[in-house]
C-alpha positions in Angstrom: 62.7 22.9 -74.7 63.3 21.3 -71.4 66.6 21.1 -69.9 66.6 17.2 -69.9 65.9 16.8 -73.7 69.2 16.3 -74.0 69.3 13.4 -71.7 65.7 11.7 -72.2 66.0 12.0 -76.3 69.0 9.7 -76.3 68.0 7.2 -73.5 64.3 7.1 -74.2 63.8 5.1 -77.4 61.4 2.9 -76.8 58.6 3.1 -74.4 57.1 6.2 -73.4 57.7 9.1 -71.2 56.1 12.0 -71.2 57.9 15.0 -69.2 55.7 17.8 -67.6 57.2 20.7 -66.1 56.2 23.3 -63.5 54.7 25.5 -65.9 52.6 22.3 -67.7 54.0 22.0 -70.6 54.6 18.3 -71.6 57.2 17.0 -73.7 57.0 13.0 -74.9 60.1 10.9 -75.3 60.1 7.3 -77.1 57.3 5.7 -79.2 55.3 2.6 -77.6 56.7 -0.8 -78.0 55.4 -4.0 -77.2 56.8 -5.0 -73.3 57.9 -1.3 -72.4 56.0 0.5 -70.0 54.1 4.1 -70.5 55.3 6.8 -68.1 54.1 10.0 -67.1 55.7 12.3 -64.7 55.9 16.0 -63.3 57.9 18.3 -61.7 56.8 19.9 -58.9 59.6 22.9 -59.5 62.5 23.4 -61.6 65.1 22.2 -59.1 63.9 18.9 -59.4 64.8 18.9 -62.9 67.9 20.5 -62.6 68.8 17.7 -60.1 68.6 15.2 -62.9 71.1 16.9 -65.3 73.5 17.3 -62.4 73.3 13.6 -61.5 71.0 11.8 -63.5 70.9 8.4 -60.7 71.2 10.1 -57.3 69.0 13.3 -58.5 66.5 11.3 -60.3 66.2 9.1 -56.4 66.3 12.5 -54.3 63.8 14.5 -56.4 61.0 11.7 -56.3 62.3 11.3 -52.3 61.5 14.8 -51.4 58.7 15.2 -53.7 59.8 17.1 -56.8 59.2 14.3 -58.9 55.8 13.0 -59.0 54.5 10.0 -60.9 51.0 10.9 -62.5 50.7 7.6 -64.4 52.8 4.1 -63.8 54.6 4.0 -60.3 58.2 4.2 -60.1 59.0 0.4 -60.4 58.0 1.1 -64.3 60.0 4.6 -64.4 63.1 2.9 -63.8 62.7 -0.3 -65.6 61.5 2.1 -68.8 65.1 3.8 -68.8 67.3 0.3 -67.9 65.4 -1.4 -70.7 66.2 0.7 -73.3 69.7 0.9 -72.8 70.5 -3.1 -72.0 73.8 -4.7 -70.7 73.2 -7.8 -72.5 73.4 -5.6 -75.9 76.4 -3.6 -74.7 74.5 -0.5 -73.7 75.4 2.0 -71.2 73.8 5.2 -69.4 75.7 7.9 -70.1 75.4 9.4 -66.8 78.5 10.4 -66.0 82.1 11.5 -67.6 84.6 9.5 -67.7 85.7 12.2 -64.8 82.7 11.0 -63.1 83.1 7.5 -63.3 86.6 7.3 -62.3 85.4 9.3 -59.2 83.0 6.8 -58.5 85.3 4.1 -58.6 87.4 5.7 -56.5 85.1 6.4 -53.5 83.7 3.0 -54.1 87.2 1.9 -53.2 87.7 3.9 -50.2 84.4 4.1 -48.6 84.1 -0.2 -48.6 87.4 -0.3 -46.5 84.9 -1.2 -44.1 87.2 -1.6 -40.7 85.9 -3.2 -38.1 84.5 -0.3 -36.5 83.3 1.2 -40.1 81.8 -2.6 -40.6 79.8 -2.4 -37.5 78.7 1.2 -38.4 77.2 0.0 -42.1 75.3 -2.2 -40.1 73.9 -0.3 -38.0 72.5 2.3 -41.1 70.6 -0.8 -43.0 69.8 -3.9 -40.5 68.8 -2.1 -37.0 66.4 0.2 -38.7 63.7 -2.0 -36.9 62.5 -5.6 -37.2 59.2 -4.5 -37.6 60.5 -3.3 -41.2 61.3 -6.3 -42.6 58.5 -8.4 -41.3 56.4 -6.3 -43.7 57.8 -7.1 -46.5 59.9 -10.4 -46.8 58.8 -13.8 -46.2 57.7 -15.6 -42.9 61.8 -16.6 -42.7 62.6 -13.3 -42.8 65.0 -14.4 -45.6 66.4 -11.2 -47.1 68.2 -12.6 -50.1 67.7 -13.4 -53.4 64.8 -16.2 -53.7 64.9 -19.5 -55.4 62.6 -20.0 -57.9 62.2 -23.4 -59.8 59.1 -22.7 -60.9 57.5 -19.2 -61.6 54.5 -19.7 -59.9 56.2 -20.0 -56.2 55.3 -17.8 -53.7 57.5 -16.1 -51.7 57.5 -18.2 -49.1 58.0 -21.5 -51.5 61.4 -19.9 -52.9 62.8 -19.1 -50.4 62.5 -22.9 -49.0 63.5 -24.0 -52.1 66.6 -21.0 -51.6 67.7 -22.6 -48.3 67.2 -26.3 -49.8 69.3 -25.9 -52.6 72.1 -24.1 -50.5 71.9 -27.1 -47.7 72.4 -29.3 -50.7 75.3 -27.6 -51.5 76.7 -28.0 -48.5 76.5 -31.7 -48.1 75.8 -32.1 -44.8 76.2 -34.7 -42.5 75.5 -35.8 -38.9 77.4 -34.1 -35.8 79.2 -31.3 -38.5 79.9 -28.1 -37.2 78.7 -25.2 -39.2 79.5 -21.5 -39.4 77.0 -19.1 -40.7 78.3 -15.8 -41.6 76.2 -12.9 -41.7 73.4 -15.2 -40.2 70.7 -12.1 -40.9 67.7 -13.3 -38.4 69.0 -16.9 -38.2 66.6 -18.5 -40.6 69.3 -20.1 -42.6 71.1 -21.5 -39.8 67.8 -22.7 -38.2 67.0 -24.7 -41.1 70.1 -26.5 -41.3 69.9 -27.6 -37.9 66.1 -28.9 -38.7 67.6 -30.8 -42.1 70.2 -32.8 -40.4 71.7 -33.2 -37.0 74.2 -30.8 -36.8 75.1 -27.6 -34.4 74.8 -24.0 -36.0 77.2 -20.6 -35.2 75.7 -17.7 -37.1 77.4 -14.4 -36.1 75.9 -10.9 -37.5 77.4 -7.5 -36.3 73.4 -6.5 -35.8 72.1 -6.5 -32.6 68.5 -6.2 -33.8 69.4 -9.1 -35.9 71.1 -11.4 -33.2 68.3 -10.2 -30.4 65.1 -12.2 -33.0 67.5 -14.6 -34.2 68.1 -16.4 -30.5 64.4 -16.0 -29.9 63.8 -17.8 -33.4 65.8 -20.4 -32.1 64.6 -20.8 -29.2 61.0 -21.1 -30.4 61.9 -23.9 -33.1 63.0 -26.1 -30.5 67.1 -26.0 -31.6 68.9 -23.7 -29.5 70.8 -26.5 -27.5 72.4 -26.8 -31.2 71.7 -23.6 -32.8 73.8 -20.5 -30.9 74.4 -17.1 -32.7 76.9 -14.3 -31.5 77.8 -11.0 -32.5 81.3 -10.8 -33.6 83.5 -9.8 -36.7 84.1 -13.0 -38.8 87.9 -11.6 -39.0 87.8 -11.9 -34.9 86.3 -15.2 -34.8 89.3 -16.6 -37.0 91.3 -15.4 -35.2 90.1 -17.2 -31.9 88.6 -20.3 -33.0 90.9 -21.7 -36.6 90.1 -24.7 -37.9 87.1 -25.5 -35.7 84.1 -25.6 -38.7 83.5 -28.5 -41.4 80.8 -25.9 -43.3 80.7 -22.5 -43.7 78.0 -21.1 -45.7 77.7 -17.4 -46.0 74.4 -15.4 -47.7 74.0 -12.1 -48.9 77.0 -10.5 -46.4 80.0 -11.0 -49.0 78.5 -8.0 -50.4 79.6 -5.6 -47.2 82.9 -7.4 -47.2 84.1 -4.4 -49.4 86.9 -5.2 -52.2 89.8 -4.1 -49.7 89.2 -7.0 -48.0 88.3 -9.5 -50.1 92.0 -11.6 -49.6 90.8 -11.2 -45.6 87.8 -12.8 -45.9 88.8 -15.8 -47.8 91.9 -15.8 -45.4 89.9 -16.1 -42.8 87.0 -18.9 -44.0 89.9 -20.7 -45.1 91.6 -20.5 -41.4 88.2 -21.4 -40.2 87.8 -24.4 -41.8 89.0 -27.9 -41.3 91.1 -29.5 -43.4 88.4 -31.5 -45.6 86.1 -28.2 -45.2 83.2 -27.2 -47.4 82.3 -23.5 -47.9 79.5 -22.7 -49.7 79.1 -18.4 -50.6 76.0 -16.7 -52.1 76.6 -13.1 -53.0 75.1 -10.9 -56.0 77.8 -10.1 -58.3 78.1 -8.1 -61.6 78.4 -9.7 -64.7 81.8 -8.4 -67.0 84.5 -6.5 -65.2 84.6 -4.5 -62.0 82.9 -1.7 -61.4 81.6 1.0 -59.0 78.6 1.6 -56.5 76.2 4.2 -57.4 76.1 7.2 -55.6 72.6 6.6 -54.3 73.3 3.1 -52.6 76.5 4.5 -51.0 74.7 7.4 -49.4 71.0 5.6 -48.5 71.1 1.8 -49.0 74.6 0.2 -48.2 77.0 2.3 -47.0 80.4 0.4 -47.5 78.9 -2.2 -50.0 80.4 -3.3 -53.4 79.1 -5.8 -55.9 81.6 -8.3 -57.0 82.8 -9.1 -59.9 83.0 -13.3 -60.4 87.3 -12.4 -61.4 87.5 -10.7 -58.2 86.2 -13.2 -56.4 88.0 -16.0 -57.2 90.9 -14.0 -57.6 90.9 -13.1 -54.1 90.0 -16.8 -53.1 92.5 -18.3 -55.2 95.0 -16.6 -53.0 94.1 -18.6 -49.4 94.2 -21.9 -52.1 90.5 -22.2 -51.9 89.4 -24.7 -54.6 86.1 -23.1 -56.7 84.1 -26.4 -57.0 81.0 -25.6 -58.3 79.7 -22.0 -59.7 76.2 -21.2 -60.7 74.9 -18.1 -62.0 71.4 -17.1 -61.1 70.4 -15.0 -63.4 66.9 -13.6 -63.2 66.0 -15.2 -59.6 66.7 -11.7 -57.5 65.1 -9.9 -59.9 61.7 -12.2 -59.2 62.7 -12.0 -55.2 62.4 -8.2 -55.6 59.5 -7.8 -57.2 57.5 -9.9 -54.8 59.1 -7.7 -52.1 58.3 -4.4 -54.0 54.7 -5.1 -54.5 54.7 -6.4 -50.2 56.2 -3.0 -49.9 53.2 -1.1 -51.8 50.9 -3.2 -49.6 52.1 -1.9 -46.8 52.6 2.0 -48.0 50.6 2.9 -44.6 52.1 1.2 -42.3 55.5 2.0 -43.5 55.3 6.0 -44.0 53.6 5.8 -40.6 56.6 4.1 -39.2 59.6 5.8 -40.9 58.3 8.4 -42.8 57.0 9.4 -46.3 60.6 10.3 -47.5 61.7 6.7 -46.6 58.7 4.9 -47.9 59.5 6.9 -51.3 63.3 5.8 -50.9 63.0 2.6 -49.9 60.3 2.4 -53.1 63.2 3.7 -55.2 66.0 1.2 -54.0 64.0 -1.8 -54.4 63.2 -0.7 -58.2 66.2 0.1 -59.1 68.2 -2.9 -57.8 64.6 -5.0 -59.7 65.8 -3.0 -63.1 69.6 -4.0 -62.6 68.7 -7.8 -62.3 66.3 -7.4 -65.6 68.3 -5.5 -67.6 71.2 -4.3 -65.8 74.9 -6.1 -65.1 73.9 -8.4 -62.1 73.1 -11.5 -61.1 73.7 -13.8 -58.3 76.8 -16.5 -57.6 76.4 -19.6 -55.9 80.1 -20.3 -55.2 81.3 -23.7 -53.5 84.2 -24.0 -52.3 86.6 -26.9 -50.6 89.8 -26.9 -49.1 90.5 -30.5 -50.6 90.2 -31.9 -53.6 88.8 -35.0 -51.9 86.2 -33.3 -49.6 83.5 -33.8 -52.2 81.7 -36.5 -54.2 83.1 -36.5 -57.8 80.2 -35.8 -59.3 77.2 -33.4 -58.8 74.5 -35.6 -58.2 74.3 -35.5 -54.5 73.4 -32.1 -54.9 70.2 -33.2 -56.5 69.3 -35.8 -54.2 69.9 -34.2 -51.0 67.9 -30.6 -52.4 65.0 -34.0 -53.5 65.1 -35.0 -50.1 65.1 -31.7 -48.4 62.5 -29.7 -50.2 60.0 -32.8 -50.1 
């Protein structure tokens, strides 16, 4: 019997996946079912396996990194999704990875390792956004938009969602002639670029990367709207500090995620001192659905050092405290998880290109990450919040439907 019956005969109900170790003997786990994928694997050595039992999410990533884990039939993308859909969050399932030992552990390094000081914030940058341009440009769309996509219909292209992405958030924002905007965690300035082609307005996105703030003044440049687009690289706690009150918009992308939990209060502190009085702040993060949790092992140590998915309570808990009023909320449910699989099969595409770059190990981690944040979005606890928020209870039409008009206006 192999040493991870234990583990693959309770997960592994539906579906198949058979198991074959070093020796060649195979072992099947599940029955086939309608929608579940067929799996095979193999060990290359026993380590591999005892990685698994030891710790079943980070040992299950490192083993198919370094090559003890091989996927004879399906690809990894189907490996995970095979073990998140047969044990659901919508149905109240959970992996029993870990003890409750185990999980508390988690929680707490989760807590102390997304401190994330200023110097630590610059650091965490550093490990995922100046890996190199030349990266991303294989993978995401001509934007270089590396959030989740928006996806109206389902037969977008990449490209088409994430316009329809920017759209809707510029909606959001209601936007006006001669605003001043703040854009924090500005990635490669795409967002900010945009707003200053929908309306007449001038643009500060700050980043803490330097590969990101080198492409994003070129961008601008090239588009034709650096006299009112600029970008800087500076902590957004820094820039309250030194310019309060100056911004009538703030919209902030896929960054709240490295704000880390400790400083949750500090960043809505500070967007609030940023703002003007009648301000508008409009905040797109993933989140988990239900309570708080932890990071997994694997994301601290290769993806997002620092990083932690909120929960919606924690956000608004910690924005409730700087008397930010929550004015609109939508929950995108499955939209990342369509973003990620478009950037997954990019990825494959590009396997050459990539190992040749950074490595075989990194094109097999970097594989792993992207389908195993696809399976959380399908079948795991998270989605994405579009949060608006004003400082004034007059700042905004009463009712929604200048949201529509303006997202009419700018997507056509």
């Amino acid at each position: 019997m192999s040493i991870l019956r234990p583990f693959l005969s309770r997960v592994i109900r539906q579906g198949r996946l058979t198991v074959v170790a070093p020796d060649g003997t195979q072992e099947v786990f599940g029955e086939p079912a309608p929608g579940f994928p067929e799996v095979v694997i193999r060990f290359a050595s026993r380590r591999g396996m005892r990685r698994i039992i030891l710790d079943p999410r980070l040992g299950a990533a490192e083993a198919f990194m370094d090559g003890d884990m091989r996927i004879v039939e399906g690809d990894i993308m189907e490996l995970v999704a095979l073990i998140r859909m047969n044990t659901p969050w919508d149905r109240g399932a959970k992996l029993k990875d870990k003890t409750w030992l185990g999980r508390r552990t988690d929680w707490l390094k989760t807590r102390i390792g997304s401190i994330n000081r200023q110097r630590q914030s610059r650091a965490n940058v550093k490990h995922h956004y100046d890996i190199g341009n030349d990266l991303y440009r294989l993978f995401l769309d001509a934007d270089m938009q590396y959030s989740c996509a928006y996806w109206p219909r389902p037969d977008m292209t990449l490209e088409e969602a994430q316009e329809a992405k920017k759209a809707h958030i510029a909606a959001k924002l209601a936007l006006a002639p001669g605003q001043r905007i703040l854009d924090i965690g500005c990635g490669w300035g795409g967002m900010a670029i945009t707003l200053a082609k929908l309306e007449k307005v001038e643009v500060l996105g700050i980043t803490l990367s330097e590969e990101q703030l080198a492409l994003a003044r070129q961008r601008a440049e090239a588009a034709g709207v650096a006299d009112r687009v600029t970008f800087e690289l500076i902590d957004y706690r820094d820039l309250a500090a030194r310019e309060p009150g100056r911004f009538d918009r703030i919209v902030s992308v896929g960054m709240f995620e490295h704000v880390g939990a400790a400083n949750f209060d500090t960043f809505f502190r500070a967007a609030a001192n940023l703002m003007t009085a009648d301000g508008v702040m409009l905040l797109h993060t993933i989140g988990r659905f239900g309570k708080p949790g932890a990071t997994d092992a694997f994301t601290r140590k290769y993806i997002f050092p620092g990083g932690y998915i909120p929960a919606l309570s924690e956000t608004l808990a910690a924005s409730e405290k700087s008397r930010l009023i929550a004015t609109d909320i939508e929950t995108l449910r499955l939209h990342y998880a369509l973003t990620l699989r478009q950037w997954y099969v990019r990825t494959l595409a590009h396997e050459e290109e990539i190992a040749q770059m950074m490595g075989d190990r990194f094109f097999r981690m970097w594989t792993f990450y992207l389908a195993g944040a696809t399976a959380a979005f399908e079948s795991g606890g998270m989605g994405n919040y579009q949060i608006q928020f004003a400082r004034s209870r007059h700042a905004l039409p009463l009712t929604r439907d200048y949201i529509g008009e303006a997202e009419a206006r700018y997507a056509g």
